[in-house]
N, C-alpha and C positions, 0 to 999 in steps of 0.2 A: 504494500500500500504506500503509495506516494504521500507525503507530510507535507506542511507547510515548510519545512526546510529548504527545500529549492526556492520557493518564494521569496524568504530570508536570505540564502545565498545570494541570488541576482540584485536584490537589494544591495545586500550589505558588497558587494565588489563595485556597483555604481556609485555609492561613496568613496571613491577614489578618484573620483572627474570632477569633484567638485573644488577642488581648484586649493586644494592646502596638503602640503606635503604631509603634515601631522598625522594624514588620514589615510595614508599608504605604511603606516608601521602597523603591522599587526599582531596584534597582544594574545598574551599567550590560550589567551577564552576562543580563539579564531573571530575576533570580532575587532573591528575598528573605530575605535574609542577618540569620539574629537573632546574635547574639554571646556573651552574658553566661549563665554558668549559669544564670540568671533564666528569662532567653530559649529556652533550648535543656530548661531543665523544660516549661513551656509547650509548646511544640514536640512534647514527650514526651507529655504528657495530653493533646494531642489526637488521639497515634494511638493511645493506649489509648482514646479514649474513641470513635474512629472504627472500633474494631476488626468485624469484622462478624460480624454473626448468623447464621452457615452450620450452628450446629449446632442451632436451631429446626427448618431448612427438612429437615435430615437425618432428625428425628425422625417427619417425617410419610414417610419410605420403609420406615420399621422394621416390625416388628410391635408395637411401644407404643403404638400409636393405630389411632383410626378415624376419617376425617375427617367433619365433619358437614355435611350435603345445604341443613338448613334455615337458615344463616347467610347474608349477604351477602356474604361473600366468599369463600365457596365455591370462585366460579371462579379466582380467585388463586393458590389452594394445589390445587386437585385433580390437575391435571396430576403433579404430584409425587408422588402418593400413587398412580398409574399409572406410577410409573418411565418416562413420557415425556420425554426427553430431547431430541428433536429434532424438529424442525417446531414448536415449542409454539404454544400458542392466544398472543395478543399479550399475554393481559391476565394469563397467566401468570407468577409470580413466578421470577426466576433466580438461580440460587446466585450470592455473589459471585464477579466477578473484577477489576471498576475499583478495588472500595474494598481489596481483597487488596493492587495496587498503588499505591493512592494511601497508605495506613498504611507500607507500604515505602518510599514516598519520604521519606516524612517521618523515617522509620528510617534512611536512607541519609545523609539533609541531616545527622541528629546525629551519626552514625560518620563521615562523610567531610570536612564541615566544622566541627564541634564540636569534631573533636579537635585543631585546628588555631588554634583562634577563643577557643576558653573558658580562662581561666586554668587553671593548674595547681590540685586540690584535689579535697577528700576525694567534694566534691558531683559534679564534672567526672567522676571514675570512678567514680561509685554511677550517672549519668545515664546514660554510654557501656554501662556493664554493662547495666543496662536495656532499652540500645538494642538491642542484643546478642541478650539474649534473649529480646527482642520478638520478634525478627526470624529468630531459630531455629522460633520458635513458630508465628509465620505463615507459614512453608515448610514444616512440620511438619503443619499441617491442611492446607494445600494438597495438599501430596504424597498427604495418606490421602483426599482428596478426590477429587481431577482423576487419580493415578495408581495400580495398582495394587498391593495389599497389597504389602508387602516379603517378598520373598523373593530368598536371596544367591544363586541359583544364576540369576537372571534377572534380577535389581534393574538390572546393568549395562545390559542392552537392555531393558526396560521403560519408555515413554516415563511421567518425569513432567511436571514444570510448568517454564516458565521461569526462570531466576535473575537477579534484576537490583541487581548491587552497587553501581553508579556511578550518578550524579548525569548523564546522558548523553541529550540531546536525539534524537540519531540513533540509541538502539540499537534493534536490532529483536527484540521476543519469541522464542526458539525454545526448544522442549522442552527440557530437560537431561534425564538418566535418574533415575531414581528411587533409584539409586544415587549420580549424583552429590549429587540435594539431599538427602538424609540425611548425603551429608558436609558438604555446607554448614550443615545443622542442627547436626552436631556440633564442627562448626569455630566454627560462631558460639556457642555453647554456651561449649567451652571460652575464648574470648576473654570473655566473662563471666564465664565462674568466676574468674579472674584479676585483675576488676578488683572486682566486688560489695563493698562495703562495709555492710548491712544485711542481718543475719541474720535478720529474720524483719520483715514490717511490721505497722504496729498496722490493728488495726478502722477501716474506712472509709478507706482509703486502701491497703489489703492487695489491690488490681487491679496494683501494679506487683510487678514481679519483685524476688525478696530473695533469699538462700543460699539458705534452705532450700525457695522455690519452684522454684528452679535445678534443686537436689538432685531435686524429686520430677519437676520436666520430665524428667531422666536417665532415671529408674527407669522413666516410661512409655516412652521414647523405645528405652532397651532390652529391654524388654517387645515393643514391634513390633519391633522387629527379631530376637528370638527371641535377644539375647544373655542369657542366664540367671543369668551368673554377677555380669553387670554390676547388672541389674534387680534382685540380691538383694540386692549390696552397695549400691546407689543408696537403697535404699529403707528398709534397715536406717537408714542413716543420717540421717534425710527423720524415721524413728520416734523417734529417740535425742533427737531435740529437737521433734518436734512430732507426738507420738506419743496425743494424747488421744481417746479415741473421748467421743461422746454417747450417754449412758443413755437409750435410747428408752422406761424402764419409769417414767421422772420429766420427761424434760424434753417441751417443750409444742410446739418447732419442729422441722421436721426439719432433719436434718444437713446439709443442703449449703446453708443460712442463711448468709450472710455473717458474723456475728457468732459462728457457732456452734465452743464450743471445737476441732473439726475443720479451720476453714476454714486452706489454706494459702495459697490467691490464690484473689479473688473477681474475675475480668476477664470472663467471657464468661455474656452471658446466655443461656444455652443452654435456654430453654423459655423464649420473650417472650411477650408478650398478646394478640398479633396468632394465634400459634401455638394456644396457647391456647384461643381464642375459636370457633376453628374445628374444633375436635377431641374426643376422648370416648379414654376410655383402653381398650383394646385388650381383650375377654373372655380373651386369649393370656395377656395381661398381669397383669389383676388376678384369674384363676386359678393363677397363679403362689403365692399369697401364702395361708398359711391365715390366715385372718380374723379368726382368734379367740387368736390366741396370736403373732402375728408385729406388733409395732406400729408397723413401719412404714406399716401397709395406711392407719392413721389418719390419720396425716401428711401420707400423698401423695395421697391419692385421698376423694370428697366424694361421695356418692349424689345424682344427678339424674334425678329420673323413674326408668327404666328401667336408664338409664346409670350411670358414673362420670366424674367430671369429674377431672383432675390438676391438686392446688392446690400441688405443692412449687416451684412459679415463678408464673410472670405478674409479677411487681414484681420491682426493680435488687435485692429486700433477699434474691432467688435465687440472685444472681451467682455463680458457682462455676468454677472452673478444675482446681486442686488441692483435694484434702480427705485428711486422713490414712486415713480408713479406705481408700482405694484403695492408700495402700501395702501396708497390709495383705493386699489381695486382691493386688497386684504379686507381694510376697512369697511368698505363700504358691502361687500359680500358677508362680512359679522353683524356688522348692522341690521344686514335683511333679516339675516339669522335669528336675532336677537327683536324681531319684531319693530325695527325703526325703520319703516319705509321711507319714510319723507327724509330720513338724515343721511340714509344710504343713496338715494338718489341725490341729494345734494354734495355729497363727497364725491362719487363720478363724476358729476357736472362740471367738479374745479378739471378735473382731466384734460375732460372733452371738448371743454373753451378755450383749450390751448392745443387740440389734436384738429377742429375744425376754421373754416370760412368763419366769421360773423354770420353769416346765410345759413350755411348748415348748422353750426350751432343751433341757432333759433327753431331749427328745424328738427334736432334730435332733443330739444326740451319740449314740443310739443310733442314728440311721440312718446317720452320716455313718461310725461305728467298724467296719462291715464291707466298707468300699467298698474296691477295687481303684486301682489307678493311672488307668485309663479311666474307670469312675464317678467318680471324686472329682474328675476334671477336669469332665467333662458337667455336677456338683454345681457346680462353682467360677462357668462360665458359665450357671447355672441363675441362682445367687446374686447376681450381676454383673446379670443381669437385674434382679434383684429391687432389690436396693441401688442403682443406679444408673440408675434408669428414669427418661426424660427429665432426663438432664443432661448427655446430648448424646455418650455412649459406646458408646449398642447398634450404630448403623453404622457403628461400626470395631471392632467386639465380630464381628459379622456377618461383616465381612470376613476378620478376620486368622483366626478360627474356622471355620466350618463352610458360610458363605456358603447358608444354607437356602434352602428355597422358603418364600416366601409369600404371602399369600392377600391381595388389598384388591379390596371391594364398592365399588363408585362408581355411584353412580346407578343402581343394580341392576344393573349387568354385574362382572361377575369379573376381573378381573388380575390376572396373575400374573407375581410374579417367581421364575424358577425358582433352582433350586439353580445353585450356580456360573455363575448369569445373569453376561454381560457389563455387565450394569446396574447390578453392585456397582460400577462404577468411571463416576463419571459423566461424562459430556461436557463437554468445556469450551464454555460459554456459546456459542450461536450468535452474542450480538452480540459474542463476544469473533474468535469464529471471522471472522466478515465482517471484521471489521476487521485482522485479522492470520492471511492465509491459510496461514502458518506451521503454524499452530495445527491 
């Protein structure tokens, strides 16, 4: 039986690219022991920067795209875009799960010997916080990946993904519930809040975690879990300090730009070039959007031929994580929640004043002024569509929601994922499976 060893191995030798000689002695435990808050920042930017691209590969299952036939690597991504999951073609691309735990080792080396090794100081707990909620974050995709939506009346027998806190040669993979890593997410969560020493980070370095990206990891983190009261409060506060939207009627980028007064953490490329390259946006998608008064259409989306290409990524300057206007949409979806119509329509509205014309404004406050508590949610997920297309939220939009049917053409045959498909919850990697029959 295959361990988590190998995993730990290929980790633990890629700490030696990380650019300190210190990190190529190796101690007599077979491990690579850096020391110095110097050392253990390093340490830290490399599993930010190792973190992986799973919500690219997510994008081509949605209805946000359409994969394209006449590219070269077609056969890379199609499988995906068919919700095959098992038996894949060899040349088929796999969601992560090596780099999932090799970013976790690296996480574990700074929480388990960092805090032991690096002097006392302000640096030593701004890095461990970090580590922290790195490490909440990447159990947090994991879980909405490999295990089933949260839900509290199941979460406890719901199988999710493994947890692995210790630095341990012999441990072996096994499922925990989807219950317990949500507590591990919020356990690791809260040991960060505790320690975080940087309220917000500057431009170009805004990929690590800060207060107020903590704050808005909360607000989505209770959002899936349907805690409403927490999601409202997490989020308000997320606003009180980093609460600027972008004027879509003046400004020339879209919003989930790195630099953009919205950005609250730029870590994950959630639409890379490789993705990109292979795809055309969705007729589901860019009928979504009236064309003539909504400006986001301009931003994100590019006329090719027949098609539309999505140009709100492909380059690192897409990077996106958090951005304020999702509190906004957090907020205002707890609100419905929680029985406050008129406050939850009024919190969208600051959005939307700044996504439309003056014209079309005036024109989505009289449609949105009659809606019920049922419509104004179907609106809210209409809108979430539309704002947040390819930045790596419709497949867990998809799940925690309505879990639809949908439609993908592949080489002229039809696929389908149906409503409440078992294929909203994918499989964990067949070569993760071979190697840990656990799994």
């Amino acid at each position: 039986m295959r361990k988590i060893t190998t995993i730990i191995a290929i980790a633990a030798l890629s700490l030696s690219s990380i650019g300190c000689d210190r990190f190529l002695d190796i101690q007599p435990e077979g491990k690579i022991i850096p020391v110095s808050v110097e050392d253990y920042r390093k340490v830290l930017t490399s599993a930010y920067s190792k973190y992986p691209l799973h919500k690219s590969l997510t994008a081509l299952r949605t209805d946000e795209m359409n994969i394209d036939e006449n590219v070269n690597e077609f056969n890379i991504y199609r499988e995906i875009a068919m919700w095959k999951d098992s038996n894949t073609d060899q040349a088929t691309a796999e969601f992560p799960w090596v780099s999932f735990y090799s970013v976790n080792f690296y996480l574990n080396q700074i929480i388990n010997e960092g805090s032991k090794t690096m002097a006392d100081s302000p640096e030593k707990k701004q890095i461990l916080a970090e580590a922290y909620a790195l490490r909440a974050y990447l159990y947090f995709d994991m879980v909405n990946l490999y295990g089933k939506p949260y839900n509290s009346a199941t979460a406890a027998t719901d199988r999710g993904v493994p947890i692995s806190l210790e630095i341990d040669l012999e441990q072996v993979l096994k499922p925990s519930s989807v219950q317990e890593v949500y507590d591990q997410v919020n356990a690791d969560i809260a040991k960060a809040e505790g320690l975080l020493i940087e309220e917000k980070q500057p431009s170009g370095i805004n990929y690590r975690f800060s207060k107020v990206a903590l704050k808005a990891f909360q607000a989505r983190t209770a959002l899936y879990q349907g805690d409403w009261n927490k999601a409202l409060n997490f989020s308000e506060q997320v606003m009180m300090v980093k609460g600027d939207l972008s004027n879509l009627n003046t400004a020339t980028t879209a919003p989930n730009h790195f630099a953009s007064v919205e950005s609250i953490m730029a870590l994950d490329n959630a639409f890379n070039i490789a993705v990109q390259n292979v795809s055309f946006a969705s007729t589901e998608l860019t009928s979504k959007y009236n064309t003539v008064t909504d400006k986001r259409f301009g931003l994100y989306f590019e006329k090719n031929g027949s098609k539309y290409k999505v140009i709100k990524g492909g380059t690192t300057d897409f990077r996106v994580s958090f951005r304020s206007a999702e509190m906004y949409f957090i907020k205002s979806e707890a609100l419905l929640k929680l029985n406050r119509l008129s406050e939850a329509k009024d919190t969208l509205l600051k959005v939307l004043k700044n996504r439309y014309t003056p014209e079309g404004y005036t024109a989505v406050q009289n449609q949105i002024s009659p809606m019920n508590t049922t419509e104004f949610m179907t609106f809210i997920l209409d809108e979430r569509f539309r704002e947040f297309a390819l930045e790596g939220h419709r497949w867990f939009d998809l799940r925690r929601a309505n879990q639809k049917k949908i439609i993908h053409n592949v080489n002229g045959t039809e696929y389908i994922l149906q409503q409440n498909d078992v294929r909203y919850t994918i499989e964990f990697p067949m070569s993760a499976k071979k190697n840990n029959p656990l799994l």
